[in-house]
N, C-alpha and C positions, 0 to 999 in steps of 0.2 A: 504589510507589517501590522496593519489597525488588528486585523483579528488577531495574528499571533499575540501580541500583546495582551489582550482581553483576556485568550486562553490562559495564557500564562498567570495573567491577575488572578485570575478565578480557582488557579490552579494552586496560587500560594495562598491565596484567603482559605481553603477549603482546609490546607494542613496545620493553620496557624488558628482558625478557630476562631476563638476570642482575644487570641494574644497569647504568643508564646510565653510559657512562664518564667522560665529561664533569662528572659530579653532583659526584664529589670536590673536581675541580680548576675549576670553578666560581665567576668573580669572585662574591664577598659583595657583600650589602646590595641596596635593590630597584630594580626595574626595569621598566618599562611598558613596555606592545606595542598592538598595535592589529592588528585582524582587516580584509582588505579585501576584496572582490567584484572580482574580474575578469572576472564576466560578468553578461550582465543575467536573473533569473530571480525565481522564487518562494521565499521562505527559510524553512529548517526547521533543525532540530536542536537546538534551543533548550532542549529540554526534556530533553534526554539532554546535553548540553555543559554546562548550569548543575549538574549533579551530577557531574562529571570537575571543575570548578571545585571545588566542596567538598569533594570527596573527594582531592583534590590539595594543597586548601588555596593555590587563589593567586582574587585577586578578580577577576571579571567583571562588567563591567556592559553588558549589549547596548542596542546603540540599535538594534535591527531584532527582529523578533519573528516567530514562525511567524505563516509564513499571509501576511507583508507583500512587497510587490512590492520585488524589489531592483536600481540598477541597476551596470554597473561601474563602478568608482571609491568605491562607496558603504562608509563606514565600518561596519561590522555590529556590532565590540564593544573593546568597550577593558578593558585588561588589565594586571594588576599583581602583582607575586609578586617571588619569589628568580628568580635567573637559571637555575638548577638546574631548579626544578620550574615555570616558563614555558616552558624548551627540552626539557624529557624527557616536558612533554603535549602540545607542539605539533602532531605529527603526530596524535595519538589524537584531537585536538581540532580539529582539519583537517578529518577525516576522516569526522568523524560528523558536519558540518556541510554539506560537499560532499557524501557519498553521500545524508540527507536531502532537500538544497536539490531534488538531479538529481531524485527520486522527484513529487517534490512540486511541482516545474514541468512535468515531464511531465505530471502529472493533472491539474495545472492547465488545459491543453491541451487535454484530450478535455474536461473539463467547460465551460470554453467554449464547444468545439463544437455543444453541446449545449443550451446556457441559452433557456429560454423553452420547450420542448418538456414539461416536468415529467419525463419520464424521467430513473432515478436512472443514476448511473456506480458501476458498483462493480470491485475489481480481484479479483485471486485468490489461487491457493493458490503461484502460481507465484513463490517466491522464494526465495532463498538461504536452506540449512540452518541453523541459527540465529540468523535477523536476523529473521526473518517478523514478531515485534510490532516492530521497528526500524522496516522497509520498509512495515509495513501503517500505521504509526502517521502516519507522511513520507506517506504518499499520500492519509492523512486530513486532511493537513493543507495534501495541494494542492486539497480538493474532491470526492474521492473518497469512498464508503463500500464500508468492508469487505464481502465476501462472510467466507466462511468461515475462520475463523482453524484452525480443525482438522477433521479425522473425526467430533468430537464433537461439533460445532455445527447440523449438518443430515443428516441422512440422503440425500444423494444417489445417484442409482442411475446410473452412468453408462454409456456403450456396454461395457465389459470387465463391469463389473457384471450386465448384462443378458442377456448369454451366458451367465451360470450362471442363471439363472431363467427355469423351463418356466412357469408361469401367473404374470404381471404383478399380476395381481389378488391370487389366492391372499398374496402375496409381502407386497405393502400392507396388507392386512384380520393378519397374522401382525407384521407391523411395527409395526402402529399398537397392538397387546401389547405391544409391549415396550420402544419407546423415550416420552419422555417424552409427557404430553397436551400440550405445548406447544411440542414441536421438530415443523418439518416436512420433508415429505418432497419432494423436487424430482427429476424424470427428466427425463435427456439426451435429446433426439429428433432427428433429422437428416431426417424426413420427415412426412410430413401424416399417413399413415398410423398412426407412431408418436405420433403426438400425441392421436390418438384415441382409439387404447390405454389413452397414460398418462393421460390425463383420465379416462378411464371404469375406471381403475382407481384412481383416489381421488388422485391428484396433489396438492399445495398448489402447486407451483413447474413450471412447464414451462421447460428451455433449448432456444431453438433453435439449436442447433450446427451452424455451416456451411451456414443457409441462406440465401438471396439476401433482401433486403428485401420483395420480390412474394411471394415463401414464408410471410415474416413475416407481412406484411398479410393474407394468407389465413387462417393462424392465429389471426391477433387480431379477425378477425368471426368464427370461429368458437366462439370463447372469449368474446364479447362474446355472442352469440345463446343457447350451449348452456350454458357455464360463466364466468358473471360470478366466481365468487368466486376463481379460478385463479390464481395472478401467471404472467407472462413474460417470460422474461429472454434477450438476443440473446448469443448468444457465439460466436466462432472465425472468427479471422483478421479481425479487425475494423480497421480501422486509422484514423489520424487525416482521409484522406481519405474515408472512405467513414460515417464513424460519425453524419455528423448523416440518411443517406440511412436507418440503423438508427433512427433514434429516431421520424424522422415516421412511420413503421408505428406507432404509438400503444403498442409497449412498453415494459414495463412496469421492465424495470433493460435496460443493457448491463453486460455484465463484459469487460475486457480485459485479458489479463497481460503486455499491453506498458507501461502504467501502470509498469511495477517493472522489467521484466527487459530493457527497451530506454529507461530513462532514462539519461544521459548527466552524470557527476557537475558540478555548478557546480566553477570556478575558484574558490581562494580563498588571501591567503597572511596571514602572519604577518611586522610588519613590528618593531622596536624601534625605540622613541620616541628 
């Protein structure tokens, strides 16, 4: 909750500037508002908005809660405060409710696509410079699981990666020194050839990047036959049309980093009672 908080400070100091002008000159005494949906989607932010509530000091009570289906017209939260500090969080509080809701309807989307096949959806690294637990948290909370939140979480070797390294093996057997007994190690592959490689060179994680589903399938009896204990994960350029064609290859995650960086933020306003 330390960093939430922090974000959130940082987040109302940025829109408030020097000081809202308004705050001064300010009718007294309180005043209620209400939060509306003007489109229909999956709601998030709940968890970073009810700490801009406290840390603001005006009360919120949501009737919608991450993770619930929302549609438009629907009242998501009702709201009570000075008039001061109701209008100088509104945006901040807008904001981190619509950039959430957008995150987390989109994932909601691919994980649809997908239900009944047991493959997981996870998203990626691809997201704006300091929002990533923001944007990773919204997209967990359309349905999604994280792939990697940093550098430090997996040792991945990916195509830029593998141009500095003459023997693949050599590489892993020197890795598996040094980072922990329980992170593992995953290689990008873009071909059959590479997959062979990175298996027989001590893999935990295989991505198949930018290959066609028939690719996939090929992959996955050969990792079924020679290497059961491998995961495989489908990634690049995967889209909402093509992704349930990704899963019935019997892989083992997809990742997408349109999940984040092509959701579209929910409608939402601020109305006084």
């Amino acid at each position: 909750m330390i960093n939430i908080r922090k974000f959130v400070k940082n987040a109302v100091i940025e829109d408030n500037g020097r000081g809202d002008l308004f705050f001064d000159i300010a009718p007294k005494g309180r005043f209620k508002a209400r939060v509306i949906a003007k489109a229909d989607g999956i709601f998030a932010g709940v968890k970073y908005a009810n700490v801009l509530a406290r840390t603001e000091k005006f009360e919120c009570k949501f009737l919608k809660f991450d993770g619930d289906e929302i549609k438009k017209g629907d009242v998501l939260a009702k709201l009570e405060g000075k008039a001061s500090v109701l209008l100088s969080s509104e945006r901040t509080f807008l904001n981190l409710l619509q950039h959430a809701s957008g995150i987390a309807t989109m994932a909601n989307k691919y994980a649809k696509l997908i239900e009944g096949t047991g493959v997981v959806l996870l998203d990626t690294r691809k997201t704006r410079p300091q929002l990533r637990d923001f944007e990773k948290y919204a997209s967990r909370v359309g349905g999604a699981i994280n792939h990697r939140l940093g550098l430090d979480d997996c040792l991945m070797l990916k195509d830029t990666h593998l141009r500095t390294i003459e023997n693949l093996k050599e590489f892993v057997q020197k890795a598996r020194k040094r980072i922990s007994w329980v992170t593992k190690i995953e290689i990008e592959c873009e071909t059959f050839e590479q997959v062979q490689e990175a298996m027989d060179a001590g893999a935990d994680i295989i991505m198949c990047d930018n290959m066609t589903p028939e690719q996939i399938k090929k992959v996955v009896d050969f990792r079924n036959a020679a290497y059961p204990h491998i995961l495989l994960e489908a990634s690049g350029n995967i889209s909402l049309e093509t992704i349930r064609m990704y899963a019935e290859t019997k892989v083992d995650a997809i990742s997408s980093g349109s999940i984040i960086h092509q959701a579209t933020w929910l409608d939402f306003s601020m109305k006084f009672d």
